[in-house]
C-alpha positions as CSV (number, residue, x, y, z in Angstrom):
1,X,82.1,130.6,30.8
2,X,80.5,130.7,27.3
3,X,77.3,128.6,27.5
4,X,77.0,127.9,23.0
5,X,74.1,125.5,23.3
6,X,71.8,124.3,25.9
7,X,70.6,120.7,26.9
8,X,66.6,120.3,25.7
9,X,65.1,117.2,27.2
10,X,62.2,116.8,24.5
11,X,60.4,114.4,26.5
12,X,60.4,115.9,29.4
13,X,59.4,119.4,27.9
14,X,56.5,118.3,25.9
15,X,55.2,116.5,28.9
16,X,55.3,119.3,31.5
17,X,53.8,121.8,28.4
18,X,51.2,120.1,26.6
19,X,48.7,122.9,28.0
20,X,50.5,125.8,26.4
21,X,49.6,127.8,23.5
22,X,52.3,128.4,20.5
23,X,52.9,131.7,21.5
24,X,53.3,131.1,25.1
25,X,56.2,127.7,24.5
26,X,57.8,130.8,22.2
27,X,57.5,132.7,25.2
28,X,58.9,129.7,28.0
29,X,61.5,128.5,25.5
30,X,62.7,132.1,24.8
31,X,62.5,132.5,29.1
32,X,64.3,128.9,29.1
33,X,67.6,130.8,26.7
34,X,67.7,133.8,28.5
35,X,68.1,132.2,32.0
36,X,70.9,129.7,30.4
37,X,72.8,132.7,28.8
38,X,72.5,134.5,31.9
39,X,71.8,132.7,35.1
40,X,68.9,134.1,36.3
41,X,65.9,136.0,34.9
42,X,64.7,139.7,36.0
43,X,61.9,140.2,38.3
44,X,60.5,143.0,36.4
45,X,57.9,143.2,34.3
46,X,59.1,145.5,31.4
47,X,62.3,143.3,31.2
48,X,60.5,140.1,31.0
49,X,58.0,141.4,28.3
50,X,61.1,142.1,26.2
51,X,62.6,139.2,26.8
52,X,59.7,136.7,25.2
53,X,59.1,139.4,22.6
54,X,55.7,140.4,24.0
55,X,53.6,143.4,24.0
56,X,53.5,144.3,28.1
57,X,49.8,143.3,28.4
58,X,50.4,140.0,26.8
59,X,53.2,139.2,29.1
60,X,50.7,140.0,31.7
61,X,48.3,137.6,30.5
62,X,51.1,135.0,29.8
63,X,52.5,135.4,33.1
64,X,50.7,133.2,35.7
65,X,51.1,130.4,33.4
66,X,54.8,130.5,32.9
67,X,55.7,131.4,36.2
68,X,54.4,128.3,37.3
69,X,57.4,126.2,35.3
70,X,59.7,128.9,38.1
71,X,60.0,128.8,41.4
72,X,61.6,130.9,44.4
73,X,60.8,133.6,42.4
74,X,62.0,133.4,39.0
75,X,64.4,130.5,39.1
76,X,64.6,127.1,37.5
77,X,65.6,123.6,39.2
78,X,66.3,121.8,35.6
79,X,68.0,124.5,34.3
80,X,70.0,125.5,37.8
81,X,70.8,121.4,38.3
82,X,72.5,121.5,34.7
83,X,74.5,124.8,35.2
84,X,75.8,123.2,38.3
85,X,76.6,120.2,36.3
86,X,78.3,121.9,33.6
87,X,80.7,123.8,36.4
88,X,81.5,120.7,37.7
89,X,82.5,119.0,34.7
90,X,84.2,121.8,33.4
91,X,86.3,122.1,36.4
92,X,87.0,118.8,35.8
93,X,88.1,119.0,32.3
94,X,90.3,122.0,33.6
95,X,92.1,119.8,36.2
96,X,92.7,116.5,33.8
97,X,93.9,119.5,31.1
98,X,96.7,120.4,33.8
99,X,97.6,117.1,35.1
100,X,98.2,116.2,31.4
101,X,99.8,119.4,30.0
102,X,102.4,118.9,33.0
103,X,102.7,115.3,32.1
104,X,103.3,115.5,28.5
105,X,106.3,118.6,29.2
106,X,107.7,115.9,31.7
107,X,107.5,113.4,28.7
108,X,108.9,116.0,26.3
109,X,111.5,116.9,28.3
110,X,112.5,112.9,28.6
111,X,112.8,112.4,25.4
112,X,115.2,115.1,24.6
113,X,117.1,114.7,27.2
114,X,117.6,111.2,26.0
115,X,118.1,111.9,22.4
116,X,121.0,113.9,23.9
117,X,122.2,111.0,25.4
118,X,121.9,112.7,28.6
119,X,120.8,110.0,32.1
120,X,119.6,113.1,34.4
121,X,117.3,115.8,33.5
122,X,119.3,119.1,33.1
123,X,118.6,121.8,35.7
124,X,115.6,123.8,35.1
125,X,117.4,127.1,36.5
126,X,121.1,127.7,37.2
127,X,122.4,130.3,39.1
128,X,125.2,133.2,37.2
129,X,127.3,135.0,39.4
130,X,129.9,137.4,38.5
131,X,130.3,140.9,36.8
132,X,129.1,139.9,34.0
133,X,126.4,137.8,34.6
134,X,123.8,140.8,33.8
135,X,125.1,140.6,30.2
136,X,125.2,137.1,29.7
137,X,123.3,136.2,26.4
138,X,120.5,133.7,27.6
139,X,119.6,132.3,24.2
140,X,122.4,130.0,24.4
141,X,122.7,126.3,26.6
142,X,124.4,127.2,29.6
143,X,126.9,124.0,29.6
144,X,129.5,126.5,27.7
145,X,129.0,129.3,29.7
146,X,131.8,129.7,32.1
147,X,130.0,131.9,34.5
148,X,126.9,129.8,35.1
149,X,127.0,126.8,37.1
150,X,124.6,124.2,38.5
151,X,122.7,125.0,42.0
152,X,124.1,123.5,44.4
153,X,127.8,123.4,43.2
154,X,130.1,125.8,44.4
155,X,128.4,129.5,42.9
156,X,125.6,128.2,45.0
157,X,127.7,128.0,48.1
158,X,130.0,131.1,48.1
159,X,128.8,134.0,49.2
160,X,128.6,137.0,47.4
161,X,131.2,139.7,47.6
162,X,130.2,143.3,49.4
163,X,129.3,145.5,46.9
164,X,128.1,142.8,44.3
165,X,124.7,142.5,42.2
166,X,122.7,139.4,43.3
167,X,123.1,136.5,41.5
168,X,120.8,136.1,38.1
169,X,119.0,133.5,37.9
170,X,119.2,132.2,34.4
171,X,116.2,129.7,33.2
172,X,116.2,127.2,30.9
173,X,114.5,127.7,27.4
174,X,111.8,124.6,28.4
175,X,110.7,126.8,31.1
176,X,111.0,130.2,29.8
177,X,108.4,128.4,27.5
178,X,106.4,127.1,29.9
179,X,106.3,130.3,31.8
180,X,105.2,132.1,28.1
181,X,102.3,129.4,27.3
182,X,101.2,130.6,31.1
183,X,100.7,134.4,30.6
């Protein structure tokens, strides 16, 4: 999940770091980005000298201070509470995404079908039987096509002959273009 911006509660940061020099809010904001980017921070010296943009024996001098704004370590309850946050709601976002992608197709396919004139939905798949079912052109509707019939209607029911391919199943363009948007 790309993570653009980050959520800065200016109140709340100038409260709990009014005792900190310039270089050393450079220093905890520049910790704050790398642990939102990332998820965690490194428990290594070198690493987190790089990371503020200090000198190693600055970092060293800077450390005590800013790990006190961590805990467990080197992680951070504000910024782990909104990570968690922003999983949820993107999970969320993901789910109401779905529910209305399906729901607008079902309202798509509505509408054509009554500006068609047609009552019932037509069949999402059909089932082709016969020698040449393996060459039938698909790009076509299927109402014309002598060799496809509806499931459920009597290519459905017989059986196939010994020595026969399986049926093809053919699908209808609205979900050969569902299936595409899919992959």
């Amino acid at each position: 999940m790309k993570r653009a911006w980050m959520p800065l509660y200016v109140g709340d940061y100038l409260g709990d770091t009014g005792h900190l020099t310039t270089a050393q809010h450079g220093a905890y904001l520049l910790l704050m980005m790398h642990y939102w980017r990332k998820g965690e921070l490194p428990d290594d010296d070198l690493q987190l000298s790089k990371i503020t943009k200090l000198p190693l024996r600055t970092w060293g001098g800077y450390r005590p201070v800013l790990q006190q704004f961590f805990h467990s370590g080197w992680k951070h309850k504000r910024i782990d509470a909104e990570l968690e946050r922003l999983v949820r709601l993107s999970e969320k976002r993901s789910i109401a995404g779905q529910k209305g992608g399906l729901g607008s197709a079902l309202s798509r396919m509505k509408l054509e079908n009554a500006a068609r004139g047609r009552s019932s939905p037509r069949p999402i798949a059909s089932i082709c039987s016969g020698p040449a079912a393996a060459s039938v052109d698909h790009s076509h509707s299927h109402s014309q096509n002598p060799c496809c019939e509806k499931v459920g209607e009597k290519a459905a029911a017989a059986p196939a002959k010994a020595g026969t391919a399986k049926p093809i199943i053919a699908i209808s363009p609205e979900l050969a273009a569902l299936m595409a948007r899919k992959s």
